[in-house]
C-alpha positions in Angstrom: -33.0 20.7 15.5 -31.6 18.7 12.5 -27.8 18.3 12.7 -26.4 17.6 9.3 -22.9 17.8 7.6 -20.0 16.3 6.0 -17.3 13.9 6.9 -13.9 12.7 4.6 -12.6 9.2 4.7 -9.5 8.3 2.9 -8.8 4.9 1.8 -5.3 3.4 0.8 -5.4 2.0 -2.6 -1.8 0.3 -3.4 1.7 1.8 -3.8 3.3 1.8 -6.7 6.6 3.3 -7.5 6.3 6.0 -10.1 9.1 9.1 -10.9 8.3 11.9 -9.2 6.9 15.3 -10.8 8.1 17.5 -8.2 12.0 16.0 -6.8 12.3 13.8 -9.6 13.3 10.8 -7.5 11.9 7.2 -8.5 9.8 6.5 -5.1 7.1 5.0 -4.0 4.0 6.5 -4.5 0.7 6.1 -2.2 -2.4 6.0 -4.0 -5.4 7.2 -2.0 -8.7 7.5 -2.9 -10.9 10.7 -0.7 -14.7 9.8 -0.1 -16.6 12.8 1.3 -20.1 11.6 2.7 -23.5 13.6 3.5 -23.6 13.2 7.3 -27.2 13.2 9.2 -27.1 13.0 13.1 -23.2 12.1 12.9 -23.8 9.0 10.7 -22.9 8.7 6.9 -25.6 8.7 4.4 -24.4 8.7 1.2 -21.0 9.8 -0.7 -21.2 13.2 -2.5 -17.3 13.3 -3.8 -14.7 10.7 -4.5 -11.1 12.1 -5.5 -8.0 10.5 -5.9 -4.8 11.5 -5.0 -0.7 10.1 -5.2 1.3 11.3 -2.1 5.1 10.9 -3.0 6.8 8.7 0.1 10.3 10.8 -0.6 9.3 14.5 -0.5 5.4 14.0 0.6 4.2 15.8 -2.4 0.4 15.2 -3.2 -0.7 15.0 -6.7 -4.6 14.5 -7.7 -5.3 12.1 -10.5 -8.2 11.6 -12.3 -10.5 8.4 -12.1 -9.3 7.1 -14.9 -5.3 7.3 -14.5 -5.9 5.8 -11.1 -7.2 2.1 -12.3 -4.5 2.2 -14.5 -2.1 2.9 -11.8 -4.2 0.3 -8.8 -4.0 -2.6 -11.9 0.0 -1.8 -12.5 0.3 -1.9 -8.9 -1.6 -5.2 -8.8 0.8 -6.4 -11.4 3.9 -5.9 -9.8 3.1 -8.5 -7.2 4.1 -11.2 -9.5 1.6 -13.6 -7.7 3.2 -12.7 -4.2 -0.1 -11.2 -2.4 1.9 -8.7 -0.9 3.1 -11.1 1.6 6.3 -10.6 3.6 9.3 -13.0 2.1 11.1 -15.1 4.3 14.7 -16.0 4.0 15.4 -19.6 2.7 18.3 -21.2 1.4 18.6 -22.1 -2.3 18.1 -25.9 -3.2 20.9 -28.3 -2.5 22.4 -25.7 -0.2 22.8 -26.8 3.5 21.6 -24.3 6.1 23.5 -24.2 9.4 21.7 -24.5 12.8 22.2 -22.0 15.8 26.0 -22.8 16.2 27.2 -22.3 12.6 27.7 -25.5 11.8 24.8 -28.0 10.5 21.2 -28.2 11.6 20.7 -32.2 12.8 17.3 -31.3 14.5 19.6 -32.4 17.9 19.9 -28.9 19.1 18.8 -27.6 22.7 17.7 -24.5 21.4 14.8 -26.1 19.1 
């Protein structure tokens, strides 16, 4: 007995915000990308269809997009980094300000909560 079939993996490419064709609200957009893959014996050969897709973060509309449109959208995505990496931003003061320790007043590197 040969058992054979199909299994869909979908990977999460960047958001990016786009306009929306369906509420018309500037949101966030997810770009995913579908593989399906030629299963033998419940392991993944070999992919047999890629599609990509843009789910809408406001309303949760899906729109497919073709190849093409969707490096264009993953290296616009990549450009509004800015250098950043995605990272989370952490709140620091400006230059020349002072920033105040637990108490409100001045940080002396003193404090018992350090």
């Amino acid at each position: 007995m040969i058992i054979f079939g199909t299994k869909s993996y979908l990977y999460q490419l960047a958001i990016v915000t786009l306009v929306c064709g369906n509420c018309g609200n500037p949101a966030a957009h997810s770009l995913r990308k579908k593989v399906t893959k030629f299963s033998l014996f419940f392991v993944p050969l070999f992919p047999i269809a890629t599609s990509y897709q843009t789910q809408c973060t406001f309303c949760g509309t899906e729109h497919k997009v073709p190849k093409e449109q969707a490096d264009g959208l993953l290296a616009h995505g990549a450009g509004n980094q800015g250098g950043h990496g995605g990272h989370g931003h952490g709140i620091q003061g400006a230059p020349g300000q002072q920033q105040s320790g637990p108490g409100g007043g001045p940080s002396h590197g003193n404090s018992p909560y350090t």
